[in-house]
N, C-alpha and C positions, 0 to 999 in steps of 0.2 A: 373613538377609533384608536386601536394601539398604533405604533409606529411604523411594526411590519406593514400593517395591511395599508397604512396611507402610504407608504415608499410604492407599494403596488400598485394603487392603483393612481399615483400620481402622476401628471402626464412631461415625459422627458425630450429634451432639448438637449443637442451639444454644448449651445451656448447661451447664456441669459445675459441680456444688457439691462441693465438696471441705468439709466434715463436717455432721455430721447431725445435730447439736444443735436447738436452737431457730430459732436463725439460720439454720439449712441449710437445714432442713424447711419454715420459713415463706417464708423465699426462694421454694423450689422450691417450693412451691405455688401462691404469686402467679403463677409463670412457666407454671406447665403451666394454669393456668386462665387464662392467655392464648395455649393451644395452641400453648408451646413445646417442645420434645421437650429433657425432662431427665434428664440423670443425676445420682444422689445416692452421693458414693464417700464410706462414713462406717467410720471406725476400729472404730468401737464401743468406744468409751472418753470418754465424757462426764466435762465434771468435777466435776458436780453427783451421781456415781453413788453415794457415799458415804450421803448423805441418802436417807434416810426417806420425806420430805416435801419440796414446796415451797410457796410461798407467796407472798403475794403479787400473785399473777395471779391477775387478776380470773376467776370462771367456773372457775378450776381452782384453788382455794387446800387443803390439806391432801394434795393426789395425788400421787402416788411420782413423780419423773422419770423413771423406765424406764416407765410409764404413759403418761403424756402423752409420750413419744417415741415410743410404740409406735403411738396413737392417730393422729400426724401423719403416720409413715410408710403408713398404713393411705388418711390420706386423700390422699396426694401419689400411691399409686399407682392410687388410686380414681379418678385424672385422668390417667391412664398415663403415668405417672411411674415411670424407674425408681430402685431403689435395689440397691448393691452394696458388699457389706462386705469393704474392702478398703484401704491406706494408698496414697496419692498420694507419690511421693517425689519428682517435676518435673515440670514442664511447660516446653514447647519451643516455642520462636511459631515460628509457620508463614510461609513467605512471606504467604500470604491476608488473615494478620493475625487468625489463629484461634491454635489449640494443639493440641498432641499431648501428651498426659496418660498421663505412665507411673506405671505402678502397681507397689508392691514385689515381687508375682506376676509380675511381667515381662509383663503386659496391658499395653496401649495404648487412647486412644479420642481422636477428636478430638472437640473444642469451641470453637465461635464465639465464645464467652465463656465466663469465670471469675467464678464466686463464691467467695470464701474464707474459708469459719466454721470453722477448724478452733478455736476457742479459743484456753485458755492451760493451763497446769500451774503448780500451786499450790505452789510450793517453802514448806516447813516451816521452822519453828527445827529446831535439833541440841537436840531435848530426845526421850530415849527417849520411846517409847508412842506419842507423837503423831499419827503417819499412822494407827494400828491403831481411833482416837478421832477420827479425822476426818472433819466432819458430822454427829458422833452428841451427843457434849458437849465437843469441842473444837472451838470455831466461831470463827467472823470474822463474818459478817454480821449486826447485830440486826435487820435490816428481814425477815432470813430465819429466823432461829431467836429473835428474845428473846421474842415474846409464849411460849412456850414455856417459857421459863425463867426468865418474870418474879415477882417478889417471890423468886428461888432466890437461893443464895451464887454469884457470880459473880466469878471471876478475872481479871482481862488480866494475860497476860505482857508485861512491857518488856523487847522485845528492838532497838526501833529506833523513830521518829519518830513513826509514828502511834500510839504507846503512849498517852499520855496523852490525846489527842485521843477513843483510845478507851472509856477508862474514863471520861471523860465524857457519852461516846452512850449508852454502857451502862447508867450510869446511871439513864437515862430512864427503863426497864425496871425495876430492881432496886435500893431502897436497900442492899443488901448487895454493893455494888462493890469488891472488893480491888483493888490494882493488884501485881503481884509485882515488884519492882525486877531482879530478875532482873541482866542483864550491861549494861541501860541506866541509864546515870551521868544521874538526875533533878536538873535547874538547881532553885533556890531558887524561881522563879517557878512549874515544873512544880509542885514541892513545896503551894506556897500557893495555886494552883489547883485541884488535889486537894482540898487541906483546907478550903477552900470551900465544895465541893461534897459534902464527906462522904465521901470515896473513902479507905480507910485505905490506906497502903502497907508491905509486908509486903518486908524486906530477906534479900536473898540469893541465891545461884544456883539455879533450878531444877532439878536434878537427874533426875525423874523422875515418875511419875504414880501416885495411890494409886488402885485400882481393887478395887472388891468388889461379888460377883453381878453381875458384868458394867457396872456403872458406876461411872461416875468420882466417888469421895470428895475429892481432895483429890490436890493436888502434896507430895513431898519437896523438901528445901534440903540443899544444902551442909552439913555438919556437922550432920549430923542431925536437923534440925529439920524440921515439917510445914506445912503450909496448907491447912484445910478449904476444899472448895469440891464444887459440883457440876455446873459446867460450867465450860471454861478457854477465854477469848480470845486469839486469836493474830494477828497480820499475817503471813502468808504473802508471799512475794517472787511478784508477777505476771508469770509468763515464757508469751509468746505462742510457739502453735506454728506457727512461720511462716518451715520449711523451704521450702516451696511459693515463698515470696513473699521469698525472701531468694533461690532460686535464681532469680527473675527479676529481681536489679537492685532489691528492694525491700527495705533496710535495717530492721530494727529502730531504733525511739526508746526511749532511755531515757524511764521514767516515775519523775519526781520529788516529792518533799514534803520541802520546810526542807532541801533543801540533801540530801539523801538519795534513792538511787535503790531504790525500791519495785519496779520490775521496769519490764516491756517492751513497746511495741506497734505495731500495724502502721498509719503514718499512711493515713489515708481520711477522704474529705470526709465531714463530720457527718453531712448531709441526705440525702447521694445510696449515701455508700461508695467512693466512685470513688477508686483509687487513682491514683499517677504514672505508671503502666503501662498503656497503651491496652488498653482490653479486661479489665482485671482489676477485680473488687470485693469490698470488705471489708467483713464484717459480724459483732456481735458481739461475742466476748470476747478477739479476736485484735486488733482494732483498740482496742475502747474495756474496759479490763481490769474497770473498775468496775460494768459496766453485771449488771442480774438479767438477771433466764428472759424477763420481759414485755417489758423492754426490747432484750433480743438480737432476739426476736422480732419486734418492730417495725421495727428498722435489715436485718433479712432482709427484708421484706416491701419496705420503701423501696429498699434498692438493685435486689431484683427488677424495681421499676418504674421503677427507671432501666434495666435490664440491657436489657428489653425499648423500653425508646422510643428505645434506642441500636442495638440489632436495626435498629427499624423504620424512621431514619432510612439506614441502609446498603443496607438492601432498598430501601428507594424511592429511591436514588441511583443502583443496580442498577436498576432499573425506568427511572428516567428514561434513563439510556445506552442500552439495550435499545428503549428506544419510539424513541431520535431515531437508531437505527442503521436501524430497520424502516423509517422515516418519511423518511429522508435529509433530517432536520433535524437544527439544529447548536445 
């Protein structure tokens, strides 16, 4: 099929959200209750799928994220909104200044505009077990799991820069904060900061995860030694998925702390989303890696309402040519 005839007979949408997370869903709900006709292309691979729980968010604090996803899609299509479970793997700007959105099924659709909440993937240490224990008691977030596992034995692993920053947060939480020294070399100051604050640190390579009835007791070391614990902190490397927005000319930024890169993201304006790519917006865990479920969800709903006052400024420039063609004014 040449190009013509699939731009024809491809089926067009104002707006394409490319993932269905928090960001997608709130997006595309702002927009279809501004009676835009959307479509919702979601992987279905969230990366909050791990957890239990979330928290946090206001009005939905302890509810499962496959819950509160299920809810959103419920209500986006309750505004005929559609949704289709499927991966985007490019999009192609159109003369018009729209896109043509291919899909790994080898579907097509066009759109006037781009949202793009695909998030990120949470790259682990190389310590066995870990992915199998991820979101359950091997965590990163306290804002998301410590009331949960406060006054518990809690570990950070030091495997890179935010280590020690973290077992300080952690702290807040939990006077039973280990820090494992793990393969990060602790300066004298890290050291004395620590023991400041009460943080003992426990020397050596982590090796592996003690695990009984189903939860986590405690890491292995190097030459045979153990570490009780019953949850392990970890900094995960933040890598955004942002094939979409790399095949349009939009670069990943490294994401930094002290001289070390923590992972990846997709630059867009704070307020709006609006990336350097006419037409495209960024919302969520692709642009801003640190941001929660509440906070994705409000940067979806904001660029939504740039998406559309960007619409509506193109229609009424379309309307004004059209009136001064009718009018034989100039």
């Amino acid at each position: 099929m040449d190009s013509d005839n699939e731009d024809t007979m491809t089926e067009r949408f104002d707006v394409v959200v490319v993932g269905g997370g928090a960001a997608g869903l709130a997006g595309a709900l702002t927009l279809v209750r501004a009676r835009r006709s959307v479509l919702v292309i979601d992987s279905g691979s969230p990366r909050n799928a791990p957890a239990a729980h979330l928290h946090g968010y206001l009005g939905h604090d302890g509810q499962s994220p496959a819950a509160l996803l299920a809810r959103g899609r419920e209500e986006v299509a309750g505004y005929g909104g559609r949704i289709r479970t499927g991966t985007v793997v490019a999009a192609d700007r159109l003369p018009d200044g729209g896109f043509l959105v291919r899909c790994g099924d080898g579907s097509t659709v066009r759109a006037g505009r781009l949202l793009v909440a695909t998030g990120l993937v949470d790259e682990l240490p190389a310590v066995p077990g870990l992915r199998e224990r991820w979101g359950r008691d091997v965590l990163h977030c306290p804002y998301c799991h410590g009331w949960e596992v406060r006054d518990e034995a809690v570990a950070v692993l030091a495997d890179g820069p935010l280590a020690v920053f973290q077992a300080g947060l952690w702290r807040q939480w939990t006077a039973r904060t280990t820090l494992l020294a793990h393969t990060w070399r602790l300066t004298a100051e890290d050291r004395e900061l620590l023991a400041a604050r009460g943080v003992e640190v426990v020397e050596g390579e982590v090796t592996g995860l003690l695990v009984e009835e189903d939860r986590l007791t405690g890491v292995t070391l190097a030459g045979a030694g153990e570490a009780r614990c019953s949850a392990l902190v970890v900094a995960p490397r933040f890598t955004a998925r942002s094939g979409i927005l790399t095949g349009l000319g939009l670069p990943t930024t490294a994401l930094e702390r002290d001289g070390h890169v923590v992972g990846t993201c997709v630059e867009a304006d704070p307020l709006t989303g609006a990336t350097a790519h006419p037409g495209v917006w960024a919302a969520g865990n692709v642009a801003s890696p640190m941001e929660q479920v509440a906070g994705a969800a409000a940067q979806g709903v904001r660029a939504a309402a740039a998406i559309n006052s960007d619409l509506v400024e193109a229609e009424t420039r379309r309307a004004v040519a059209a009136h001064r063609a009718a009018t034989g004014t100039r």
